[in-house]
MIGUTOR-192878 format. One line per field, with one value per residue: x negated, y, z of N, C-alpha, C in turn; residue number from 1; residue in three letters. Coordinates in Angstrom, 1 decimal. Atoms other than C-alpha are relative to their C-alpha. Example, Ala and Ser with C-alpha at 12.3 -4.5 7.8 and 13.67 -1.06 7.14 Angstrom:
<rs>
n_x	-0.9/0.9
n_y	-1.2/-1.1
n_z	0.0/0.0
ca_x	-12.3/-13.7
ca_y	-4.5/-1.1
ca_z	7.8/7.1
c_x	-0.9/0.8
c_y	1.2/1.1
c_z	0.0/0.8
n	1/2
res	ala/ser
</rs>
This chain:
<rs>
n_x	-0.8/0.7/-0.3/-0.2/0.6/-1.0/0.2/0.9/0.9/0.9/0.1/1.1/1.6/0.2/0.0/-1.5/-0.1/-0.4/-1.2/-0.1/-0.6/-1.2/-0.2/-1.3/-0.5/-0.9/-0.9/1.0/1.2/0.3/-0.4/1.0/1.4/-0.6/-0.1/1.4/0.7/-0.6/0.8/1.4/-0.1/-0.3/1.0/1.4/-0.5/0.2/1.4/0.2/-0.9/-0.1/-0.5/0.3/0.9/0.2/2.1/-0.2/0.0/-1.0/-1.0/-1.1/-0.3/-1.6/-0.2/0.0/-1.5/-0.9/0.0/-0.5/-1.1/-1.3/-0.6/0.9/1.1/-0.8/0.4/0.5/1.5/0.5/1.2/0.3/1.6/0.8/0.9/0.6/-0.3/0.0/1.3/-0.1/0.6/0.8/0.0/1.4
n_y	-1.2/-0.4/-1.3/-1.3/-1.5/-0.6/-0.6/-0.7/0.4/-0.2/-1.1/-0.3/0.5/-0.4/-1.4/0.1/0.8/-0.9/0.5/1.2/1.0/1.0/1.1/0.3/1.6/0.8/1.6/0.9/0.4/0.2/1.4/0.8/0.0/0.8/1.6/0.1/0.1/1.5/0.6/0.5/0.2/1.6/1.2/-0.7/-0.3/-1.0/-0.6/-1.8/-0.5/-0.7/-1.8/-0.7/-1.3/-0.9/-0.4/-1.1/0.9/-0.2/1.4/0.6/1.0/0.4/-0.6/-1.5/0.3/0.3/-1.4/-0.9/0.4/-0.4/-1.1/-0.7/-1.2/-0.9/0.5/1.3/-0.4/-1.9/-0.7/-1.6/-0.8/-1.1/-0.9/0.6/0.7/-0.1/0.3/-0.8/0.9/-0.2/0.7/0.1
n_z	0.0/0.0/-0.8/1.0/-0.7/0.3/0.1/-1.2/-0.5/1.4/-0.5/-1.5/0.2/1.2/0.0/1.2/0.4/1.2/0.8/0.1/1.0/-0.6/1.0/0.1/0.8/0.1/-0.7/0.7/-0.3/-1.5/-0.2/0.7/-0.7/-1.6/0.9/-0.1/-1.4/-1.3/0.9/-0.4/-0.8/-0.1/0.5/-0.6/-0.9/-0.8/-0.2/1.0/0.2/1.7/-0.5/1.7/-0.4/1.2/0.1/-0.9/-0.9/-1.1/-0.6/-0.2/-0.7/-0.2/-1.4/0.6/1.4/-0.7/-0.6/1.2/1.0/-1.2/-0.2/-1.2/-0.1/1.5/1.4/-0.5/-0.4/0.5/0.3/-0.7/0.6/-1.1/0.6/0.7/1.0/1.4/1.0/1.2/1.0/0.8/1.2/0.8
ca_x	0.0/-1.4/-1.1/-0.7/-2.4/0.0/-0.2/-1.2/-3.9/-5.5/-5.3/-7.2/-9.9/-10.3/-9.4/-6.5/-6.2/-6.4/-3.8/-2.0/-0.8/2.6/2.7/5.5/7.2/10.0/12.0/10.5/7.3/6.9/8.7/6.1/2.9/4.7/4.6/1.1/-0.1/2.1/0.2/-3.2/-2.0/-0.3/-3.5/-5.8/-4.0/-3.8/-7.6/-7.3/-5.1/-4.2/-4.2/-4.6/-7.7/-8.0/-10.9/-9.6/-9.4/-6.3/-4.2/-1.4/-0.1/3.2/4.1/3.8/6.5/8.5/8.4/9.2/11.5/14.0/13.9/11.5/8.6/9.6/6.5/4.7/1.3/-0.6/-3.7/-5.4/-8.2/-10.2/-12.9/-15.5/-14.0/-14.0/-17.2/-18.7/-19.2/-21.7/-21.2/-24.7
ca_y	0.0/3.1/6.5/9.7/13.0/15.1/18.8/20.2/17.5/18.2/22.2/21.3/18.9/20.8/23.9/25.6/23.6/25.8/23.3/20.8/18.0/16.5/12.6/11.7/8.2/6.9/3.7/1.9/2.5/2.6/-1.2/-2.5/-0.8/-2.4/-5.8/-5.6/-4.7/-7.6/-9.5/-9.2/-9.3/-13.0/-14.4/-12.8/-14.2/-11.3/-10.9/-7.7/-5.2/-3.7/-0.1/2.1/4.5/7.3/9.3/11.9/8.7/9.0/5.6/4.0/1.3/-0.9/0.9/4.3/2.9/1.8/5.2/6.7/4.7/4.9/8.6/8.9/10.8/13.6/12.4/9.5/11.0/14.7/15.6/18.8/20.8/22.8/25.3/23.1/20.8/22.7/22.5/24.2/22.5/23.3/22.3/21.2
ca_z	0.0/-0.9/1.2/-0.5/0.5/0.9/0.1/3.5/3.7/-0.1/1.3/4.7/3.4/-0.2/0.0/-2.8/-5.4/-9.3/-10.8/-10.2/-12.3/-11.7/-13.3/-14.5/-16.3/-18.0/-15.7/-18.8/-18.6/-14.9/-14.8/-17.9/-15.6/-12.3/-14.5/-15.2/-11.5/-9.9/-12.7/-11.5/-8.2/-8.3/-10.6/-8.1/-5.6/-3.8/-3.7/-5.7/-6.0/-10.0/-10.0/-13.3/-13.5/-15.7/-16.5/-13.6/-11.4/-9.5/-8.1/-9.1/-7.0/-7.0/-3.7/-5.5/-8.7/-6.2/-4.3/-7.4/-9.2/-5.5/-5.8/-2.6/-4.3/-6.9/-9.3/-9.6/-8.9/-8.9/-9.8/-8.0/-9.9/-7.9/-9.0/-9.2/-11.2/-14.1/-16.5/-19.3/-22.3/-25.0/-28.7/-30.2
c_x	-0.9/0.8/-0.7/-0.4/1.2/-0.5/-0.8/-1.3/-0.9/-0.5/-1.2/-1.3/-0.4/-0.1/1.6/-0.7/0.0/0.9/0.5/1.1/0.8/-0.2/1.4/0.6/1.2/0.3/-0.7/-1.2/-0.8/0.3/-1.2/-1.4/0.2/-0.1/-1.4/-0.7/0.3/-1.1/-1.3/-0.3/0.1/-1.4/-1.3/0.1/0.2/-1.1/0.1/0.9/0.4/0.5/-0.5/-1.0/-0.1/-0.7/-0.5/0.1/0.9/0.9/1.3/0.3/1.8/0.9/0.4/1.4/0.8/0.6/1.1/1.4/1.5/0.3/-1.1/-1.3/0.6/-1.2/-1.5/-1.6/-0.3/-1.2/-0.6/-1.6/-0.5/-1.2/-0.8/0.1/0.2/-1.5/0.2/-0.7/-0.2/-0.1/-1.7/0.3
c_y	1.2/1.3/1.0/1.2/0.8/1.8/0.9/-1.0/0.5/2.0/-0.3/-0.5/0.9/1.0/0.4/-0.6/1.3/-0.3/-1.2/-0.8/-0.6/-1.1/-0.7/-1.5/-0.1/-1.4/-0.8/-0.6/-0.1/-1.6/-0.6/0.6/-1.0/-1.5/-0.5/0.0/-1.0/-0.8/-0.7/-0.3/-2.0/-0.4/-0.3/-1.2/0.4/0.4/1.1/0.5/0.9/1.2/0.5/1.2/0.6/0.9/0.8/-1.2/0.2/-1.8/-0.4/-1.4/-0.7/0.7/1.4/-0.2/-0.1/1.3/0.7/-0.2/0.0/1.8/0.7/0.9/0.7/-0.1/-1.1/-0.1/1.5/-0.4/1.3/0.1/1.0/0.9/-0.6/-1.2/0.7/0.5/0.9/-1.0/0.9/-0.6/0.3/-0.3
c_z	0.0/0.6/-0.7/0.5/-0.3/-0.3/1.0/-0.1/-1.5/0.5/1.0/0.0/-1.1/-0.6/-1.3/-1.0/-1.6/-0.4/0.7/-0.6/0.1/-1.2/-0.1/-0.9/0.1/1.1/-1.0/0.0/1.0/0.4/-0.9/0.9/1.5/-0.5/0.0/1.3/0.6/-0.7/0.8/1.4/0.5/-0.8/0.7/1.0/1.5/0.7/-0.2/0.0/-1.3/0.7/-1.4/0.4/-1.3/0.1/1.2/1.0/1.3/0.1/0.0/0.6/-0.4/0.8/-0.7/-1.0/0.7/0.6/-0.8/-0.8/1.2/0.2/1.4/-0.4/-1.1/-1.4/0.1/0.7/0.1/0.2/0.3/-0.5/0.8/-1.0/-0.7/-0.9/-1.6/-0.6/-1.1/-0.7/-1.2/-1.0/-0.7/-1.4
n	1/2/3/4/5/6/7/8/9/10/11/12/13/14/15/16/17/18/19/20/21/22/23/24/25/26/27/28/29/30/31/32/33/34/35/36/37/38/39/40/41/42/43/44/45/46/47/48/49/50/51/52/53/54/55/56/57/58/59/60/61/62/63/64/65/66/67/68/69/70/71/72/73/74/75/76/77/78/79/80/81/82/83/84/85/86/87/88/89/90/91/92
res	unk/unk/unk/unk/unk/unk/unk/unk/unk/unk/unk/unk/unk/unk/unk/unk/unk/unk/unk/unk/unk/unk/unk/unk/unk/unk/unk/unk/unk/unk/unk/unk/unk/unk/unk/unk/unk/unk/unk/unk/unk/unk/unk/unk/unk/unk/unk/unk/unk/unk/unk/unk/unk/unk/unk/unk/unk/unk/unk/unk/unk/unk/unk/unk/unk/unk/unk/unk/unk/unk/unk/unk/unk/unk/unk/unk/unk/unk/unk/unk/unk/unk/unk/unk/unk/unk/unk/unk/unk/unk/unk/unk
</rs>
C-alpha cells in the first residue's frame, strides 16, 4: 500500500512547489494498468510489488486505482516541480 504526500507534507519537506501535475485516467485504462500490476504481483507471488515508473518517477500502486476509481482521491497522482528541477538544455 502506498502513502501519498500530501500537500502540506511536499510544502514542509520541499518547499513551494512551481507546478503541479494533476494525473489523471479513463475507468478503462486505470482497470487494464490495475490488471497488469495484480499480474506481476500474483506471478511474483507477492515478492514484488508492479508499480509504473515514468521518466519523472512518481508511483502508481493498486491501492492508489482503487483510491481513485471509489472517488476517494480527486486524481490518480501529482507531480510537484520545484525550481531546481527545471534545467537548461543546449542544442549542439
Amino acid at each position: 500500500m502506498s502513502e501519498r504526500m500530501s500537500l502540506q507534507d511536499v510544502l514542509r519537506e520541499h518547499g513551494i512547489p512551481l507546478a503541479t501535475l494533476n494525473v489523471t485516467a479513463s475507468q478503462q485504462d486505470c482497470s487494464a494498468l490495475r490488471e497488469r500490476l495484480i499480474a506481476i504481483r500474483d506471478l511474483s507471488q507477492a515478492k514484488e510489488q508492479g508499480y509504473l515508473e515514468v521518466a519523472c518517477t512518481f508511483y502508481i500502486d493498486v491501492h492508489d486505482i482503487d483510491r481513485y476509481l471509489s472517488g476517494e482521491l480527486p486524481t490518480l497522482s501529482e507531480i510537484y516541480t520545484f525550481p531546481e528541477d527545471v534545467k537548461t538544455y543546449k542544442e549542439e
